[in-house]
C-alpha positions in Angstrom: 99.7 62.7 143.5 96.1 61.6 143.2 95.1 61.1 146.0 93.6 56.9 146.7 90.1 56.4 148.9 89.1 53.0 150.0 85.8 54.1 148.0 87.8 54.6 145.3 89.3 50.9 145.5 85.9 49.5 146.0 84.5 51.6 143.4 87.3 49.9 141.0 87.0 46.4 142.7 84.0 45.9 144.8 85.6 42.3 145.8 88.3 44.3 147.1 89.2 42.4 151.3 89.5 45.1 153.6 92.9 44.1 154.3 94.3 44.9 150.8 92.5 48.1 150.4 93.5 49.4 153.6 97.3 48.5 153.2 96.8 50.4 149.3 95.4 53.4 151.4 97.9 53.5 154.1 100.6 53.1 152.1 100.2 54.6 148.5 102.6 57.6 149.3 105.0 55.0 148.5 103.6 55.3 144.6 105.9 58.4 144.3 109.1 55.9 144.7 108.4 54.5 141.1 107.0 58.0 139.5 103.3 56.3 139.9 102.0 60.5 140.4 100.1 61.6 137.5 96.1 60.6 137.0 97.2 58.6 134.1 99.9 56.8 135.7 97.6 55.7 138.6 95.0 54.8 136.4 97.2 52.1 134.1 98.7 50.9 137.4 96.0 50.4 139.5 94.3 48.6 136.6 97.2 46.3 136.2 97.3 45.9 140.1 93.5 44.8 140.0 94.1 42.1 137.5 97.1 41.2 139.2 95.9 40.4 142.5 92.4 38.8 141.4 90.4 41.9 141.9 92.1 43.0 145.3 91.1 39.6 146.9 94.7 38.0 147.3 98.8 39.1 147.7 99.7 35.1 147.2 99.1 33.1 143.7 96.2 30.7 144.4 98.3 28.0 142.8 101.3 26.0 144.4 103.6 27.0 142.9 104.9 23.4 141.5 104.3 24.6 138.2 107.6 26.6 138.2 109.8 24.2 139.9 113.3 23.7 138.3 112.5 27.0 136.0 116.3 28.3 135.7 114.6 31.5 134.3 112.9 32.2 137.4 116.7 31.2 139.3 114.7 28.3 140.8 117.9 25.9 141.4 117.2 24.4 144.5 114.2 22.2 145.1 111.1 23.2 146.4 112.1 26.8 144.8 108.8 26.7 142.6 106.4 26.6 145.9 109.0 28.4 148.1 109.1 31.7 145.5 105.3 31.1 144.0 103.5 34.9 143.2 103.4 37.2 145.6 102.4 40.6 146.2 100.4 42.7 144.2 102.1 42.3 140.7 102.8 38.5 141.9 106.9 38.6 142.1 107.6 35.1 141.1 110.9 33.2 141.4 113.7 32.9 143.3 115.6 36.0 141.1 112.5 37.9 141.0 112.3 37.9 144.8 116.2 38.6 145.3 116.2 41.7 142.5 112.9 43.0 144.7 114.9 43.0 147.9 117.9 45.0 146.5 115.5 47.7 144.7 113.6 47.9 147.8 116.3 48.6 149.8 116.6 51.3 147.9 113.8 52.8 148.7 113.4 51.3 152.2 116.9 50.2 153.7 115.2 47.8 156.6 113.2 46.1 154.0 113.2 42.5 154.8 115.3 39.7 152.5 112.5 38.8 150.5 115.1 35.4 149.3 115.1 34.6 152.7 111.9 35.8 153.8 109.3 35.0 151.1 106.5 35.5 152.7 106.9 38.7 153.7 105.8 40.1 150.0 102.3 39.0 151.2 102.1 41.6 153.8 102.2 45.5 153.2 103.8 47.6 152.6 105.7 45.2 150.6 103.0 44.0 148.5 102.6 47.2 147.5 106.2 47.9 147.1 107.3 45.1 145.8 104.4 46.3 142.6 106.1 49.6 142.7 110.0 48.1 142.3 108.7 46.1 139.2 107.0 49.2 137.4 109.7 51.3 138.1 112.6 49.1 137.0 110.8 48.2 133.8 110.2 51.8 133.6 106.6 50.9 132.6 105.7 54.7 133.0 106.5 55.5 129.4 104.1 53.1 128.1 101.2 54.4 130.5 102.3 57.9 129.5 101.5 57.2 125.8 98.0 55.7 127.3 99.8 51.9 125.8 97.7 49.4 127.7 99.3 46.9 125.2 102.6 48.1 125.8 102.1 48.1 129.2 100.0 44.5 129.6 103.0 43.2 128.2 105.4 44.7 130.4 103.6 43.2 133.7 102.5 40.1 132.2 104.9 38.7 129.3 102.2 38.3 127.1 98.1 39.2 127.3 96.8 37.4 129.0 93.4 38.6 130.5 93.9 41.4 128.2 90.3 42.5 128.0 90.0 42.5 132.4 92.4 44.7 132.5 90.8 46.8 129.6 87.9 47.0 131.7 89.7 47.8 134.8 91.7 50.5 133.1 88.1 51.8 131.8 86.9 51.8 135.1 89.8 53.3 136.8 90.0 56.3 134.4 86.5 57.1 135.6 87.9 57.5 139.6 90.9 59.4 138.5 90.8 60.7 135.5 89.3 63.8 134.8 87.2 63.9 131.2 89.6 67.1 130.3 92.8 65.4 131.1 95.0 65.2 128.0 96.3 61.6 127.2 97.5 60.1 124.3 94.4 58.6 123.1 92.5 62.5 123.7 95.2 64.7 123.3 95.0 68.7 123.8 95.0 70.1 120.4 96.5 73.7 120.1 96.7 76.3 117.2 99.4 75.6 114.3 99.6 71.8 115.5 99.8 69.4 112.6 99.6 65.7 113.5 97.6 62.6 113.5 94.8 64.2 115.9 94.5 67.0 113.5 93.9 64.7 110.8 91.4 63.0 112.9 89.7 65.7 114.0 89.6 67.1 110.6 88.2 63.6 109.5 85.7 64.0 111.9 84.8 67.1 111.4 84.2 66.7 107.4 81.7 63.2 108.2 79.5 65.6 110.4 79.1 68.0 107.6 81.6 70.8 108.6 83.6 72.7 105.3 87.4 73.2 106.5 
């Protein structure tokens, strides 16, 4: 795995507070837990994780909270369930059911892990911010969007929708340029090898003809 400086962080987020950048570097081995290894992977998650958390600057949703109150989607059934189970951690696990299904995948990975139902906030503080990101990736297998370099794909798998689409464009921009090596294959700039015959090709071969080249 790649490995994550605080330079790097700061590089990516130079709002980034200390405390969230040092619990990132302490504690990104636990990356490997949701397959979060390969440059690309890092990039599209780190990028989503920037968004997420307001640039680095926060593990708790700057709102109350009141908004989701009574929101049986969220398993809010008891009152004061909206405030109680607002966003927290890095990917801002919101809800009563979102907080429970975080505690039993991250006892998976960590058996001691606190009961996040009981225990709310306790997703503010690392490694479970961190974690708790980690559990939502991996059990929405978001990995096989970031493998096909789907920032669309994978937008909508952390966020429901798109919103503040063109942030975490520019984050995922930015983080490319840490971790990402220019040569690294992706979907978007793939490795193109002898006898291959696919849309690349074609685009390459586009290319190739509007600079003036004879194929």
């Amino acid at each position: 795995m790649e490995k994550i400086t605080a330079s790097d962080i700061l590089e990516l987020s130079s709002s980034a507070v200390p405390s969230i950048v040092q619990g990132i570097v302490d504690h990104q081995q636990l990356m490997a837990s949701g397959g979060i290894e390969t440059p690309l992977r890092i990039c599209h998650f780190m990028a989503q994780l920037a968004h997420e958390s307001a640039h680095f600057r926060t593990t708790r949703e700057f709102a109350s909270g009141n908004a989701y109150e009574g929101r049986k989607d969220l398993g809010n059934v008891q009152p004061g369930d909206g405030q109680r189970y607002r966003g927290r951690g890095l990917i801002q696990t919101t809800g009563r059911a979102n907080y429970r299904e975080a505690r039993d995948d991250i006892r998976k990975i960590v058996p001691e892990a606190p009961d996040f139902e009981q225990q709310p906030m306790a997703l503010e503080q690392f490694p479970w911010a961190l974690l708790s990101a980690v559990s939502y990736w991996r059990r929405r297998n978001i990995n096989r969007f970031a493998d096909r370099d789907d920032i669309r794909a994978v937008t909508r798998a952390v966020n429901g929708g798109f919103n503040g689409f063109e942030d975490r464009e520019r984050y995922l921009r930015k983080a490319k340029a840490i971790w990402l090596a220019e040569s690294t294959p992706t979907a978007r700039n793939p490795t193109l090898r002898p006898g291959d015959c696919n849309d690349a090709v074609v685009d390459l071969q586009n290319e190739l003809v509007e600079a003036g080249y004879r194929l």
